[in-house]
N, C-alpha and C positions, 0 to 999 in steps of 0.2 A: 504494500500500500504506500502510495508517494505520499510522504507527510508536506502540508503546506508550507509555501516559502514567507516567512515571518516577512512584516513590515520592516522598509529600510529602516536601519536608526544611523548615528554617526558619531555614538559614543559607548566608551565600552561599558558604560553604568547602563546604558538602555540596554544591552544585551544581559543585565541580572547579574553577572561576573565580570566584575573590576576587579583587578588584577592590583593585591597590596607591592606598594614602594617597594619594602623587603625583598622581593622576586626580580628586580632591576639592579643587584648591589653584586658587585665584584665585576664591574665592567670596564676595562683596558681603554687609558687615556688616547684619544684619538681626534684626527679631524672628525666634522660631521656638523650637519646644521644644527639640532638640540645635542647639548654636552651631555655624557652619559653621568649619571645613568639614568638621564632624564630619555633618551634618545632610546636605550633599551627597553625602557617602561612604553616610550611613544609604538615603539613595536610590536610590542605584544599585544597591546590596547589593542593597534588597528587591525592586526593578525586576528583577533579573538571575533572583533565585530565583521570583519569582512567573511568569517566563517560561518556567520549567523546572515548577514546580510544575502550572500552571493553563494555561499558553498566552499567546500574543496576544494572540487574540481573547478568553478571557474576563478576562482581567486588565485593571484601571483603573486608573485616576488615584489615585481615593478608595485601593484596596486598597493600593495603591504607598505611598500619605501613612498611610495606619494602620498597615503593616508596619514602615516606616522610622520612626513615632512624630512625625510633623512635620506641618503643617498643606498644604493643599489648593493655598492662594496661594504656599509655601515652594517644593513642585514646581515649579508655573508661574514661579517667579523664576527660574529657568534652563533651563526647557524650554518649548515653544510646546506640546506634544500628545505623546501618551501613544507615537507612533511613533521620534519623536526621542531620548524617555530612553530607549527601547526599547535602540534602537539604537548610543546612548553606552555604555549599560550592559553588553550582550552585548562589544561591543568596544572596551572599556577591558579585560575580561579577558580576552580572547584574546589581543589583537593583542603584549604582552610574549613572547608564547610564538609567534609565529611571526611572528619577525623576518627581514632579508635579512641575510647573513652577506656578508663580502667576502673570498673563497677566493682572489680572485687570474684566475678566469675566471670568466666572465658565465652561460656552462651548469651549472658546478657551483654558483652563489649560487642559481639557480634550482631549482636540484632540488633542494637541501639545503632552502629557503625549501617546497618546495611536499611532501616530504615533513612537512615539521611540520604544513603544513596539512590533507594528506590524514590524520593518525596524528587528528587534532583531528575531523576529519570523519565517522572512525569511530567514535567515543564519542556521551555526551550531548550535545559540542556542536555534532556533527552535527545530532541529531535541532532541536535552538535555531534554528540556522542553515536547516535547512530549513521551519520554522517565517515565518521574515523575509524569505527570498525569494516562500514563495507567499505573502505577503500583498502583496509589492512590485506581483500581478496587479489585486490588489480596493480595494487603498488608495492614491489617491493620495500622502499622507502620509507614509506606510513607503515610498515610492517613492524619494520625494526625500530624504529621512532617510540611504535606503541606500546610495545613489550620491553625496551630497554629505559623508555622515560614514562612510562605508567607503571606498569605492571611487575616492575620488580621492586621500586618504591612503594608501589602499595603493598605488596606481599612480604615487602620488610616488616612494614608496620604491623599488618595483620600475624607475621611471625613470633613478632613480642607477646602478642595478647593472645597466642598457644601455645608458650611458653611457660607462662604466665600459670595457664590451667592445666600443664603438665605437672607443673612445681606444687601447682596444689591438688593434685591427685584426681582432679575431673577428665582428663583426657587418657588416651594411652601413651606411655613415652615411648612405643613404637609407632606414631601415629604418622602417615602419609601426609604431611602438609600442602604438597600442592593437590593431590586429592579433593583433600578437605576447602581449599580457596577452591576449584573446579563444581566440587556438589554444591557451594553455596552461592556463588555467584551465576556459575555457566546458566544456571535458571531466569536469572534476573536479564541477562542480554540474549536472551532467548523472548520473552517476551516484548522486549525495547524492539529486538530488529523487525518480529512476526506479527506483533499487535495482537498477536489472538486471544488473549487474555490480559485485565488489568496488572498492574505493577501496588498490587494493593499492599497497606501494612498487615491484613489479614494473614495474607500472600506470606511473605515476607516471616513473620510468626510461624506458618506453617512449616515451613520451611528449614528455618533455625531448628525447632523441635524434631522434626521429622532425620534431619542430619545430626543432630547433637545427641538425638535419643539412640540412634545406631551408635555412637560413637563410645558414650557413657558407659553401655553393656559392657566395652569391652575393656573398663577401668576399672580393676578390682577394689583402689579405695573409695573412686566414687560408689560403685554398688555397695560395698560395705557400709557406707554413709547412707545410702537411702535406705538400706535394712533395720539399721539403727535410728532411724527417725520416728 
């Protein structure tokens, strides 16, 4: 199903994801018409809205350097290709909003963690997001883009908080970790790409229980814990 193409905006606050200062710092003194790392912040802005405005596929490099007011070569001094700032860009603004929380158990950091992303999934930055996965089929670029600057930062963070429930006996410490990110997420961009069902918090609940209840079984101090409750 073609999801609709949003109204132009021409700032990165209309597109929901402003992209904080912080994400523009450690940037190499240079010529360039905005000084960095006002210049690097002006590029991700415009990279972020023109992904929302225009698409992937037609958005460029050149439009990316005119939006942002900075030259051609200023891009290329911190990105190899138009999939890479792509991909900095989109999640430098989300990833602040959907953090792992440390609740104290490893099922609630998760559901708490995958609610925010499912509530993100149903907005604009779903439709973005479904945008950078189908391209991850046709581009090698966005490929490696995706999996090297998403996907292993987030499977960092989500490593701590099943570590976390390993240390406290709710998990198994033989447990397959990317597995476990695969059965809980692979669901959620499953419904993002195909629409056939909502991206509910229902959803989402189910989900968590239905993976963490397989998993528990095979935790001897977690089952000892719920015997003795």
């Amino acid at each position: 199903m073609k999801r609709a193409k949003p109204t132009r905006t021409h700032t990165a606050a209309a597109t929901g994801s402003a992209i904080a200062r912080g994400d523009a710092d450690d940037c190499p003194h240079g010529p360039g018409r905005p000084r960095c790392p006002h210049a690097k912040l002006a590029i991700l802005e415009a990279a972020l809205a023109l992904l929302r405005d225009d698409g992937f596929w037609e958005m460029s490099i050149e439009a990316i350097a005119e939006r942002a007011g900075v030259s051609k070569a200023t891009v290329y001094r911190w990105w190899p290709n138009k999939a890479s700032l792509v991909v900095d860009a989109f999640f430098a603004a989300i990833s602040p909003r959907i953090p792992f929380p440390d609740t104290g158990s490893a099922r609630e950091d998760f559901a708490a963690q995958m609610e925010r992303v499912a509530k993100e999934m149903r907005g604009p930055t779903g439709a973005m997001l479904a945008q950078l996965v189908t391209a991850t089929q046709c581009d090698p670029s966005m490929r490696a883009a995706f999996r090297e600057r998403w996907l292993r930062p987030r499977r960092a963070e989500g490593t701590d908080a099943v570590r976390r429930g390993i240390a406290r006996g709710e998990l198994p410490e033989d447990l397959d970790i990317e597995f476990l990110f695969d059965a809980l997420y692979g669901p959620l961009y499953l419904r993002l790409l195909f629409e056939h069902q909502p991206i509910s918090t229902a959803f989402v609940r189910d989900l968590v229980t239905t993976v963490f209840g397989g998993l528990t079984q095979r935790s001897p101090r977690a089952s000892r814990g719920k015997r003795s409750a």
